[in-house]
C-alpha positions in Angstrom: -56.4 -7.0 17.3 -53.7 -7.2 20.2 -55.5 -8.9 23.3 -52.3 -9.9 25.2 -49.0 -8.2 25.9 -45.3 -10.1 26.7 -45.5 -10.3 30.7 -42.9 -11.7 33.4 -44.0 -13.3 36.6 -41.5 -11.3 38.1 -38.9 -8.5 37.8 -36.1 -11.7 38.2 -37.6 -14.4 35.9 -36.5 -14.8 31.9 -39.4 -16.1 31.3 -42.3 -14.7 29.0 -45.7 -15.3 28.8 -48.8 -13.8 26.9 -50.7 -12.2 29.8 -53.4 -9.2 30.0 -52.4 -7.3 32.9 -55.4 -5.0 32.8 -57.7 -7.5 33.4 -55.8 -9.2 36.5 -56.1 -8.0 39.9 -53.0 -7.1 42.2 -51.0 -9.9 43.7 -51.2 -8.3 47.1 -53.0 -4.8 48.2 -51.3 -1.9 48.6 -51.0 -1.6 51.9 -49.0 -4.8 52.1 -45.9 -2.6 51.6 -44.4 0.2 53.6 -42.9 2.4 50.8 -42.1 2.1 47.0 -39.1 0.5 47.5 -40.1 -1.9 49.6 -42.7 -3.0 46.5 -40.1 -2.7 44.0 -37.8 -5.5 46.6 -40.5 -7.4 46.4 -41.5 -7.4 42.8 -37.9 -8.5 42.0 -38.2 -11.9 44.3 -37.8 -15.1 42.4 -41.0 -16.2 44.1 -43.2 -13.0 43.7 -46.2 -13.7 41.4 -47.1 -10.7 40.0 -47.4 -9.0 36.2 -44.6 -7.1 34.9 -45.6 -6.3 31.7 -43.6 -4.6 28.5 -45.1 -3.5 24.6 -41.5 -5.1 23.5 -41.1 -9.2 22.3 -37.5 -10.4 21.7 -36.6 -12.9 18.5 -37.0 -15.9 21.0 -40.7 -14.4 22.2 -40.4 -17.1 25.4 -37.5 -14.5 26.8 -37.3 -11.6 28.5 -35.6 -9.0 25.9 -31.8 -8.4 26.5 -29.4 -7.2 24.6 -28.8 -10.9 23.4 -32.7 -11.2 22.7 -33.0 -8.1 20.5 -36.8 -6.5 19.9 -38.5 -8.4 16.7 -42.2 -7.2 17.8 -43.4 -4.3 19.2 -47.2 -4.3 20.6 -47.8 -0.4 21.7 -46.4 2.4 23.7 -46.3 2.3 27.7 -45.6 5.7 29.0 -44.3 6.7 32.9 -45.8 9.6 34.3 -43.6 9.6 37.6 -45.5 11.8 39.9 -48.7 12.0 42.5 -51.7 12.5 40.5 -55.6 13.3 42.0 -58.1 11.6 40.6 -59.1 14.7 39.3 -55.7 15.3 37.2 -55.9 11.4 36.1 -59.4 12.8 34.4 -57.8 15.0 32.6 -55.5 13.2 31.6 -57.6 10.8 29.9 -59.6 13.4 28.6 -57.0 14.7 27.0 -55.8 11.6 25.1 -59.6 10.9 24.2 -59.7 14.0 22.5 -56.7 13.8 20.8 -55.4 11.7 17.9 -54.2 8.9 19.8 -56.5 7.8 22.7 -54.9 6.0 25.1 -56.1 2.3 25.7 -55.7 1.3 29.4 -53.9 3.4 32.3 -53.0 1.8 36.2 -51.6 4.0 39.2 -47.9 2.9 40.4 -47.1 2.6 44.2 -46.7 6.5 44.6 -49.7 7.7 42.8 -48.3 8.0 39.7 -49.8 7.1 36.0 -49.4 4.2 33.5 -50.5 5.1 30.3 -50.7 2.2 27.2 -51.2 2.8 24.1 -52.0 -0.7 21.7 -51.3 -1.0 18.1 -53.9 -2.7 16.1 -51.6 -4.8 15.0 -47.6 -6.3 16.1 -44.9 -4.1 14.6 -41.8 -5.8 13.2 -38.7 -4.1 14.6 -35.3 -5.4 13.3 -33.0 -5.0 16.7 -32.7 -2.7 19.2 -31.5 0.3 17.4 -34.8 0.7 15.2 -36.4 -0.3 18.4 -35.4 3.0 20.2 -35.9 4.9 17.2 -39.3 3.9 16.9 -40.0 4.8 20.5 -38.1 8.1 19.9 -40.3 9.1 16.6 -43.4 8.1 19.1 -42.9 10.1 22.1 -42.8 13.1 19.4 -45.4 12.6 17.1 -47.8 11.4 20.3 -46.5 14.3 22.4 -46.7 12.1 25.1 -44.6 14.9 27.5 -47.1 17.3 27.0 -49.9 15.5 28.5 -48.6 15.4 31.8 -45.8 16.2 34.1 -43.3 14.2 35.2 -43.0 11.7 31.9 -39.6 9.2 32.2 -38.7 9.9 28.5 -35.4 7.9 29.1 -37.8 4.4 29.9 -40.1 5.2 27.0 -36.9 4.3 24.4 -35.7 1.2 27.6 -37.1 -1.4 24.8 -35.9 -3.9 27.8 -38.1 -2.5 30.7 -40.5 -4.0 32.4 -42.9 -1.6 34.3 -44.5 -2.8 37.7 -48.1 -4.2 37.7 -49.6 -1.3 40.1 -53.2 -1.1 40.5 -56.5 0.2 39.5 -55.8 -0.4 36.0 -58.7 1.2 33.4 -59.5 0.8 30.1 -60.2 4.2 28.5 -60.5 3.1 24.4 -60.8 0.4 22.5 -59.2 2.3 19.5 -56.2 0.9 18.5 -53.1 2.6 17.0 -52.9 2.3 12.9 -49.7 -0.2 12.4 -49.7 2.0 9.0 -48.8 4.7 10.9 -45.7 3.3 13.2 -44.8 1.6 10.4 -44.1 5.0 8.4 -42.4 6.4 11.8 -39.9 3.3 11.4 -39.8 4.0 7.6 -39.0 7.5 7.8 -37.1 6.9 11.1 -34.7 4.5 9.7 -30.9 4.7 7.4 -29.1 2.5 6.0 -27.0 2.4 8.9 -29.6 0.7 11.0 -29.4 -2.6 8.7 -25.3 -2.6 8.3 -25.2 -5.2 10.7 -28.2 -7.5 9.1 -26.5 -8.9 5.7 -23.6 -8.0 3.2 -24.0 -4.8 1.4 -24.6 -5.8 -2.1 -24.8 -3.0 -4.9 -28.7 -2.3 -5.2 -28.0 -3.1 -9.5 -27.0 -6.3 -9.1 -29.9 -7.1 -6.7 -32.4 -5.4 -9.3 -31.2 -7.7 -11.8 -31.0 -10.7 -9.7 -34.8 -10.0 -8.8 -36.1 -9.5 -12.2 -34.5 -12.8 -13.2 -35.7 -14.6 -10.2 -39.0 -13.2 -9.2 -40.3 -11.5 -12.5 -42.8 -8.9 -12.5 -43.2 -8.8 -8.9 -41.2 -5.6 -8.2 -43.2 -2.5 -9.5 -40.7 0.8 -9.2 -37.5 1.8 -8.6 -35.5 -0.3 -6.8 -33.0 1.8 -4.8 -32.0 2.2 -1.2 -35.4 2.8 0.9 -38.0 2.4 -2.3 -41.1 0.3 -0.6 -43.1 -2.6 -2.3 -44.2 -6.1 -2.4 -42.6 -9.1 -0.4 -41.3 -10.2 -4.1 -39.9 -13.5 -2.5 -42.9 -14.5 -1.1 -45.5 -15.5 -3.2 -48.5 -14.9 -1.0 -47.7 -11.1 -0.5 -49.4 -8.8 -2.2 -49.4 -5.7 0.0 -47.7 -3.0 -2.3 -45.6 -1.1 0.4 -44.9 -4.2 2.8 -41.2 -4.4 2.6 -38.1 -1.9 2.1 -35.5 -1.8 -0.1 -32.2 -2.1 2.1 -28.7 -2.6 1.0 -28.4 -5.7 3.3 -31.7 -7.0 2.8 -35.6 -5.8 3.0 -36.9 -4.4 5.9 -40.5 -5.8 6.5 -43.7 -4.2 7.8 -45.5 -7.5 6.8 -45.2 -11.4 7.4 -43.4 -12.9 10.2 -39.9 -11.8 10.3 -38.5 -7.5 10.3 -35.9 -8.0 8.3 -35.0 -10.6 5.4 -31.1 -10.6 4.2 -29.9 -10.9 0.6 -28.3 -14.0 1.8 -32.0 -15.9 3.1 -33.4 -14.1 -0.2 -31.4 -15.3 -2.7 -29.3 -18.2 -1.2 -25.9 -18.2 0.5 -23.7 -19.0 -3.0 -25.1 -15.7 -4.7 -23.8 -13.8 -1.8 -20.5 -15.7 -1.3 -20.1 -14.9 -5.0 -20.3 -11.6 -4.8 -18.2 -11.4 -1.3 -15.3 -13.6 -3.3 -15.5 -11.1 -6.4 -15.6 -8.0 -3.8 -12.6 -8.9 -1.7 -10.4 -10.0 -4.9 -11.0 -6.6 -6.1 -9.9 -4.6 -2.9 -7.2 -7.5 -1.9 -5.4 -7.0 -5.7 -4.4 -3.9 -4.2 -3.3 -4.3 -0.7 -1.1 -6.4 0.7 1.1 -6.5 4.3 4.7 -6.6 5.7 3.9 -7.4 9.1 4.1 -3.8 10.0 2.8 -1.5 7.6 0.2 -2.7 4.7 0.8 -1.0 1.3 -1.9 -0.1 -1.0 -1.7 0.9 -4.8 -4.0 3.9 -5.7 -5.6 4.8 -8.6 -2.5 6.8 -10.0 -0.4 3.3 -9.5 1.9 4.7 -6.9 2.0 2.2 -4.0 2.2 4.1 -0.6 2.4 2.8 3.0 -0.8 2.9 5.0 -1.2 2.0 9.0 -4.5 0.0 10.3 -6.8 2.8 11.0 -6.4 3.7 7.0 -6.4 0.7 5.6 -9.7 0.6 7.2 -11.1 3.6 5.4 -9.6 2.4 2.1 -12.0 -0.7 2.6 -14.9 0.8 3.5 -14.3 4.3 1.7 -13.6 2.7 -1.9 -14.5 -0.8 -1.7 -17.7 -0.1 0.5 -16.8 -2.8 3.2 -18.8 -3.1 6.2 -17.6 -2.3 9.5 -19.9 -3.5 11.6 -20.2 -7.5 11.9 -23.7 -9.3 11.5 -25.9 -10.8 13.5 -24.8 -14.3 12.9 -21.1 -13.2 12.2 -18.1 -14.0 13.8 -16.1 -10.6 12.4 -16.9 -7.7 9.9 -16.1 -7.6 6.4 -13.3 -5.0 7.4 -12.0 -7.4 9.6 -12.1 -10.3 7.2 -10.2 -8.4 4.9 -7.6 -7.3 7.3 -7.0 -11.1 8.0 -7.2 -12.4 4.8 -4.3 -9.8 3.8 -1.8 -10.2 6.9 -2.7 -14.2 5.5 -2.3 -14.7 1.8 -1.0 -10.8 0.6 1.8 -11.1 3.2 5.4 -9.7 2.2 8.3 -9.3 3.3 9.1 -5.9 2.9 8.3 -3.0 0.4 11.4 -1.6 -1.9 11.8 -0.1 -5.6 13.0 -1.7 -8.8 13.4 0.6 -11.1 12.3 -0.4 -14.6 10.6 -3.7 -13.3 7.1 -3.5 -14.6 5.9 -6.4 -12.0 4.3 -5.2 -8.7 5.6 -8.4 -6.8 9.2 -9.1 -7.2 10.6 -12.7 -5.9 14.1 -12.2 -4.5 16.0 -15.0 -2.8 12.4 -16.9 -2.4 11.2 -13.5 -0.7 8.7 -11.9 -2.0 9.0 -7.8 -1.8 6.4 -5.0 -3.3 7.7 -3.0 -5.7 7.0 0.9 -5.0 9.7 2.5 -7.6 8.0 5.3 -9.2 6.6 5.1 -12.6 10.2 5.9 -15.0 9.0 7.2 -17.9 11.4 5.4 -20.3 12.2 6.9 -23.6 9.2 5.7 -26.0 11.0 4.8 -29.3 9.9 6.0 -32.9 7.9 3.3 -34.8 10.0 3.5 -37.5 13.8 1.7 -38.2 16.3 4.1 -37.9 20.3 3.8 -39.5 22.7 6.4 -37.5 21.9 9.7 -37.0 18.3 9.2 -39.0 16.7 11.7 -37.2 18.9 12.6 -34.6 21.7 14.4 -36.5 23.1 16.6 -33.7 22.7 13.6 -31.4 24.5 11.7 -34.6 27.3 14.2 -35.0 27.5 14.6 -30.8 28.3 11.4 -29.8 30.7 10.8 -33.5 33.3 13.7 -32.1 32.6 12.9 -28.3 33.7 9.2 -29.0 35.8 9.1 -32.2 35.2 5.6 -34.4 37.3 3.3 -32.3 35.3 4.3 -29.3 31.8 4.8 -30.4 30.5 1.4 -31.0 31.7 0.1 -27.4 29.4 3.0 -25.9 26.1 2.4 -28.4 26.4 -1.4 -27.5 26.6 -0.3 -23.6 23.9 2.0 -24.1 21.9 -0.2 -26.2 21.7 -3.1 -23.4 21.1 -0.7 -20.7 17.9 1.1 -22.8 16.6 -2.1 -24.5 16.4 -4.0 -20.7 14.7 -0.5 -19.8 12.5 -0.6 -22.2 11.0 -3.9 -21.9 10.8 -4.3 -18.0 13.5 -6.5 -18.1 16.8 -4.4 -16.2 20.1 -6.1 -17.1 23.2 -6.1 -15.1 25.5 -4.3 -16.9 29.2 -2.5 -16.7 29.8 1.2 -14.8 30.4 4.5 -17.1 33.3 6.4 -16.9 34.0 9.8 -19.0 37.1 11.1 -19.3 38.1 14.8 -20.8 38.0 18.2 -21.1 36.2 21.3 -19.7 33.5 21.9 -21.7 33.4 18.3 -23.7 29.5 17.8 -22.9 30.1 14.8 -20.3 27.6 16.0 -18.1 24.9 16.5 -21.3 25.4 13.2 -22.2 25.0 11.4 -18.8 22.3 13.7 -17.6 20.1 14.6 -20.5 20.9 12.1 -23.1 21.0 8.9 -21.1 18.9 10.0 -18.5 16.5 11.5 -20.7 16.3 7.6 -22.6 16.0 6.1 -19.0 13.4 8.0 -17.2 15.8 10.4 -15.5 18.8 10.3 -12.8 19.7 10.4 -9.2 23.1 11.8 -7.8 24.4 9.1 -5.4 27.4 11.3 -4.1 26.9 11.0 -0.4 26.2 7.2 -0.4 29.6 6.1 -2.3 31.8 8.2 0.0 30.1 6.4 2.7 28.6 9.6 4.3 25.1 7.9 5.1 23.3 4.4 5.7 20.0 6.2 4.7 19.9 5.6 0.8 16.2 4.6 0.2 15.8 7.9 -2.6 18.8 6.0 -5.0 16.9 3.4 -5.8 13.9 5.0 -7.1 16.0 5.3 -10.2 17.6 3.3 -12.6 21.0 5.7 -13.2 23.2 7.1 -10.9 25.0 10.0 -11.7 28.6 11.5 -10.3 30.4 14.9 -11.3 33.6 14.9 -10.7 34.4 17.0 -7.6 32.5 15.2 -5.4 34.6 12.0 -5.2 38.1 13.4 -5.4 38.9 13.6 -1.8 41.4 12.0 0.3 42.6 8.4 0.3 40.3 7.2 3.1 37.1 8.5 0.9 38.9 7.8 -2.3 39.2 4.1 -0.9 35.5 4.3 0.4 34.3 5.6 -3.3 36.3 3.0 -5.0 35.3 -0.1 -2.5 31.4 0.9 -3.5 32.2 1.2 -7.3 33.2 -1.9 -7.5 30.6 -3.1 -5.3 27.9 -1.8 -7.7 28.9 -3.6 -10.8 30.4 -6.8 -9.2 27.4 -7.5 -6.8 23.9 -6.3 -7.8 22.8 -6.9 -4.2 22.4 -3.2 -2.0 21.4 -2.7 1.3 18.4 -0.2 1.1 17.9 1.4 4.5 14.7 4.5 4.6 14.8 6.2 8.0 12.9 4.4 10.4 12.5 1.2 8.4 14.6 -2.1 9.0 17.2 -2.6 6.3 16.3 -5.2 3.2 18.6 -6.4 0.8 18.0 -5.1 -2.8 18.7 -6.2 -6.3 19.5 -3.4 -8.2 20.0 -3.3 -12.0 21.2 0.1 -12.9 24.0 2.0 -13.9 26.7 4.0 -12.2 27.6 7.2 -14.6 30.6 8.8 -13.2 32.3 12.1 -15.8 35.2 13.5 -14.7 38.4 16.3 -16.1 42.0 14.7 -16.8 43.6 16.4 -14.0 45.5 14.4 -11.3 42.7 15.1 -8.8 39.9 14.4 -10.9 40.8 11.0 -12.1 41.0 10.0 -8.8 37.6 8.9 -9.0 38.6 6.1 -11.3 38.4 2.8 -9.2 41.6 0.6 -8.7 41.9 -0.9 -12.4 43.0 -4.2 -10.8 41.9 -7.5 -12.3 38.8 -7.8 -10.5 37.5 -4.6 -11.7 38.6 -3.9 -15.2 35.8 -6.5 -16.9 33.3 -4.3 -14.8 33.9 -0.9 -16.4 33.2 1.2 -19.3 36.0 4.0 -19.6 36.2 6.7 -22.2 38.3 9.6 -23.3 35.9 12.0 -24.3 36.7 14.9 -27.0 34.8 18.4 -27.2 31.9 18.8 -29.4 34.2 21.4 -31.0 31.8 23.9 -31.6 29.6 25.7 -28.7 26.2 24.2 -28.0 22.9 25.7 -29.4 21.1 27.3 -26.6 17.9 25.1 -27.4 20.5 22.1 -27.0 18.0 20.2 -24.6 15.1 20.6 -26.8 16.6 19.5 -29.5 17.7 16.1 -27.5 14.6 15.9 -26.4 13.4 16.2 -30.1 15.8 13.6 -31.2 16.2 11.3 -28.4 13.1 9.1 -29.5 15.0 8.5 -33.6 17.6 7.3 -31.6 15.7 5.4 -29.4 14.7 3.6 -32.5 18.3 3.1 -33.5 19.5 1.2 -30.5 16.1 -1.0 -30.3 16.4 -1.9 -34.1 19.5 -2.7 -34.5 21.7 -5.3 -33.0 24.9 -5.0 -30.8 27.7 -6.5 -33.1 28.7 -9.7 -32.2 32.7 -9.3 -31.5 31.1 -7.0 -28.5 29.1 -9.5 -26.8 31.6 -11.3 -25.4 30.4 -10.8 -21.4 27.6 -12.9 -20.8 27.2 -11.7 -17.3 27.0 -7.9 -18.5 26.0 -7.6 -21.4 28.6 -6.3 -23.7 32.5 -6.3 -23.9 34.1 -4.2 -21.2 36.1 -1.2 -22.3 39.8 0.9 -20.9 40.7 3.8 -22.9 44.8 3.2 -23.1 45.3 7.0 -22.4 43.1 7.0 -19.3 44.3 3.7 -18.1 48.3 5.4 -18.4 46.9 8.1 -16.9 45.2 6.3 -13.9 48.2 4.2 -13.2 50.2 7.6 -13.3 48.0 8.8 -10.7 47.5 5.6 -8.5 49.2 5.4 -5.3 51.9 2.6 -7.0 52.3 5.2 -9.6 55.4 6.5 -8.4 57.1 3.0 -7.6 56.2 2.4 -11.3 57.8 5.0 -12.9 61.3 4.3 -10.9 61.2 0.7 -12.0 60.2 2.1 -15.2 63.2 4.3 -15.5 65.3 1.1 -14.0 64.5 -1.0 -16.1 65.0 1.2 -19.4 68.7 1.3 -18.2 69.4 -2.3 -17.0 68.6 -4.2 -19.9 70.8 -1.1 -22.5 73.5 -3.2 -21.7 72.4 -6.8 -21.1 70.7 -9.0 -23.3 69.0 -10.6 -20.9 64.8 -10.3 -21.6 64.1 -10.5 -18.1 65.0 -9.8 -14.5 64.1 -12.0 -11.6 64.2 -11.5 -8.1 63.0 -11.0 -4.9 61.4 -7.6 -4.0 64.2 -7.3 -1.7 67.2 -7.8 -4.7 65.2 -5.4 -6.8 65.3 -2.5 -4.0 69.2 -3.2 -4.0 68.8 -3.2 -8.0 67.2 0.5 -7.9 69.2 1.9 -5.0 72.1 1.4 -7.0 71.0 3.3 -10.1 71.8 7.2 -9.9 69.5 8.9 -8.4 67.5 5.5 -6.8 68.6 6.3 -3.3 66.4 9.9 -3.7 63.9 8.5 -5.5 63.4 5.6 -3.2 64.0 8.2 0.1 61.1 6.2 3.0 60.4 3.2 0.5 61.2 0.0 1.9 61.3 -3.6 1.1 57.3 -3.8 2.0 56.7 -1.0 0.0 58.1 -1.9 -3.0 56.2 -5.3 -2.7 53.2 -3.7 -2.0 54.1 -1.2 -5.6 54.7 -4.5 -7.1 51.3 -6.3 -6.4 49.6 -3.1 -7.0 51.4 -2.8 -11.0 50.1 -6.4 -11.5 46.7 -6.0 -10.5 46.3 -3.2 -12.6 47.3 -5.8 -15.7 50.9 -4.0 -16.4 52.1 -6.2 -18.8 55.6 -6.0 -18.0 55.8 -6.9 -14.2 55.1 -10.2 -13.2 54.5 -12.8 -10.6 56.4 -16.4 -10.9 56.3 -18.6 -7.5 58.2 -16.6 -5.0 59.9 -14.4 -7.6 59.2 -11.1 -9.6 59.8 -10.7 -13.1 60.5 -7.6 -15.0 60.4 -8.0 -18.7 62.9 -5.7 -21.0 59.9 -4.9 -23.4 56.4 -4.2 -22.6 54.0 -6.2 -24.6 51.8 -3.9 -26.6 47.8 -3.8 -25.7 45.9 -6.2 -28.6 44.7 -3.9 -31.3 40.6 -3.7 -31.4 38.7 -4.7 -34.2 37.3 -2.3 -36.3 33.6 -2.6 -35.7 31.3 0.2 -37.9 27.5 1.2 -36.2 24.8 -1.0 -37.4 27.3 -3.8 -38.7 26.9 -7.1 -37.3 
């Protein structure tokens, strides 16, 4: 039975002591005091000595409760009827209570005539903080109905867990029937979520804890054990009352023993919840990490997508159930623990694809960088070994016409290394694609739907190799870039900018990928340039400059016509077809005469016909063609094998020729040198540099012969 209540000397002093204000007399009379607030001045004096009482005790039961002395105990109800009363309407009053269902136990008047009313448990209640607290006193002044037995009730007071009312006088005792503690106990049961006990342990899933108590406290659980499911203090072996405690996800809430609430942590020791914290935050951190602006998180479809703070802090507490709200004894939430532990050990320095890289943290020049390139679906092969055109006959008999036998085996061996290194996560550098020919030859088929269809697909580059934008972040999601060939045909400044970025793409792997609004990184890029093109002047133009620095970095072909029209299910059919052939270029090795670049791959390749045809059309071609015609004529009637000059003796050698002064109408000295350099560059064979002179050679040596190499030969 309660017999004391948590009292202050004074409305200024911290300190708490046991007291029974309704058995001491006032301090000083009434009449001491002109009004109310002159009492009220005085009650708050360091030096008053009077009782301030309160039903509330903090944790430390020595202080006055603050909000850094939270409730742990709560001894009754104290209710503030704020208005002038008769003696009469103070009978009633207690009439009232006696008659109802909770009497109340001792009532004083306040300096203005007002009423006091407290109502004593039988027993302490445990409170876990200040939020139950109110809710407690909330549930109370319902179920009590404490405003309907007088006027003028200070509701807002009754839930003040940290107020301390004024002694007053002529205190009374009315009952000595206590309050059940059964029933505020079920008003704080029913009263309570789980929200109230966030901020009292680690939320632990309510399975493992099951488990963890039938292995530690057997048999001493009866029930369900599941978010507010009451029982037994199963920790403490001297419990036995069967609906003492509740089952919280941070702990037990207790009705019973010393303490309101008991956390997983004081329950079961702080390694078994450390454990759990370790294995909880590995989980969420394997997807998440941080690039100093913008954290990137992986969902459950794999795509990794850029999230800002505020939803990086639902992903925690959405699908990792993180807490929050930081505990008692904590210096920062769970949320917050994981925010810190990602901008310190998941930190990157930036976020950028790499298409067909099947790691999700990519080390480039001792940086690390998240990969976010779309899943490519690369061409799964057939199980079984495949010898050409097994199961892909039209591909077969495609690709036999389109290439002819000389041709053919260069292309399969640049094809196999660029699907292979695909195929196994492992992108190779390798050389760029050029295809030469007719209307109508299937060029665009074979980049778009045939290699693109083994690779996971293509991306049309156009308005990054003219130089037409610094925003190229889309590119890169893919591992094959694709050009028709209208769109690079233009004038010589773009023509220059097109062929500058060609050769940028297979001598230097390294790009600069730029999104809008993003700072620019540096990116390795593995790919392939795919460029198809007709034979006309305009449209070889988008051949680079074959000079020596570019030719080992090229693939080019003179592709022939299919010869008879394509089937209108032609795409079905490759896609029918494309996995047989798949096969074929995983099971069968590229000959050895064609791997003679270790840095690409595979042996480069210049169709002869193109290459004349290039030079024809380069910007030295018409200097070429006049020497050309020169030198056809000087040497008919020498028998010298060479000429050898300065480019200044060789203009005097061609203006001399008939027709050279037409021919070489605005050509100058610095021209012709410029024609010159230009002719070697491009590996004529028959113009040379020796010191500080040019040599011209009577015959042109003729271009090495290739090897005869047959498909599926090593």
């Amino acid at each position: 039975m309660i017999d004391s209540i948590p009292c202050l000397p004074n409305l200024s002093s911290f300190l708490i002591a046991p007291r029974k204000p309704w058995d001491e007399l006032p301090s000083l009379p009434r009449t001491n005091f002109a009004s109310s607030v002159d009492y009220k001045r005085w009650t708050a004096e360091p030096t008053a000595q009077t009782c301030a009482f309160s039903t509330v005790e903090g944790i430390d039961p020595t202080r006055r409760v603050t909000s850094d002395n939270e409730p742990a105990k709560i001894y009754g109800v104290v209710a503030d009827y704020d208005a002038m009363f008769s003696d009469e309407e103070v009978s009633r009053f207690v009439a009232e209570t006696l008659e109802g269902d909770f009497p109340v136990s001792y009532i004083s008047r306040s300096f203005n005539g007002g009423i006091h009313a407290l109502w004593l448990f039988d027993e302490p209640v445990l409170v876990s903080g200040s939020t139950i607290c109110r809710k407690m006193f909330r549930r109370a002044l319902k179920e009590m109905g404490l405003n309907m037995l007088a006027r003028g009730l200070d509701a807002d007071a009754i839930t003040d867990y940290s107020k301390y009312y004024q002694h007053g006088w002529d205190w009374a005792k009315v009952s000595a029937k206590r309050m059940s503690k059964s029933i505020v106990s079920k008003w704080i049961f029913e009263a309570c979520g789980e929200a109230d006990f966030r901020e009292f342990g680690v939320e632990i899933p309510l399975e493992r804890i099951e488990e963890e108590v039938a292995k530690r406290f057997p048999a001493r659980w009866k029930g369900a054990f599941t978010e507010g499911t009451r029982g037994v203090r199963f920790w403490d072996s001297g419990a036995d009352n069967p609906t003492g405690a509740v089952v919280r996800k941070t702990g037990m809430q207790c009705f019973t023993g010393d303490r309101p609430f008991v956390s997983w942590s004081e329950i079961f020791g702080g390694s078994f919840v450390a454990t759990f914290q370790t294995e909880k935050l590995g989980d969420a951190l394997d997807s998440v990490w941080f690039d100093g602006k913008n954290y990137w998180v992986r969902s459950d479809n794999g795509r990794i997508q850029p999230y800002d703070k505020s939803n990086v802090q639902l992903f925690f507490k959405v699908k990792h159930g993180f807490n929050g709200v930081k505990g008692k004894s904590e210096t920062a939430s769970e949320i917050e623990r994981a925010l810190w532990t990602v901008a310190s050990e998941k930190r990157v320095e930036g976020a950028m694809p790499f298409p067909f890289c099947k790691d999700t943290v990519v080390t480039m020049d001792g940086q690390a960088y998240i990969n976010i390139a779309q899943h490519l679906h690369v061409c799964k092969p057939d199980t079984t070994a495949r010898t050409w055109g097994d199961g892909f006959p039209w591909l077969a008999s495609y690709l036999d016409t389109m290439f002819g036998p000389d041709a053919l085996p260069y292309f399969v061996a640049w094809l196999t290394h660029f699907y292979v290194g695909a195929l196994n996560g492992k992108p190779r550098r390798g050389h760029a694609l050029f295809l030469c020919g007719g209307v109508n030859a299937g060029k665009t088929l074979l980049t778009n739907r045939v290699i693109g269809g083994l690779v996971g697909g293509f991306i049309s580059p156009t308005s990054f190799m003219l130089g037409k934008t610094e925003f190229n972040d889309a590119m890169f999601d893919k591992g094959l870039w694709c050009i028709d060939d209208a769109v690079a045909s233009g004038g010589g400044s773009l023509h220059a900018v097109y062929s500058a970025n060609v050769k940028a793409t297979v001598a230097n792997p390294t790009f600069t990928y730029h999104p809008k609004f993003c700072k620019p990184l540096k990116i390795t890029w593995s790919g392939r340039l795919a460029v198809t093109m007709n034979l006309d002047g305009d449209s070889i133009r988008m051949l680079p400059d074959l000079d020596a620095n570019t030719r080992d970095k090229v693939h080019i072909y003179h592709v022939h016509p299919h010869g008879q029209p394509f089937p209108d299910t032609v795409e079905s059919i490759i896609a029918e077809e494309l996995p047989y052939l798949a096969s074929f270029l995983v099971n069968t090795p590229i000959p050895r005469a064609l791997l003679t670049d270790t840095r690409l791959g595979v042996s480069p390749f210049i169709d002869p016909s193109v290459e004349h045809l290039a030079v024809a059309n380069s910007g030295s071609g018409h200097l070429i063609e006049v020497i050309d015609l020169w030198r056809k004529t000087h040497f008919t009637s020498r028998s010298a094998s060479e000429w050898r000059g300065s480019a200044s003796e060789l203009l005097v050698q061609l203006s001399s020729m008939p027709g050279g002064t037409i021919l070489l109408k605005d050509i100058g000295t610095r021209n012709l040198a410029w024609g010159l350099r230009s002719a070697t560059s491009q590996g004529l064979s028959w113009i040379s540099r020796d010191n500080d002179q040019w040599v011209v050679l009577k015959d042109a040596s003729a271009p090495a012969k290739r090897t005869t190499i047959e498909l599926g030969n090593d």
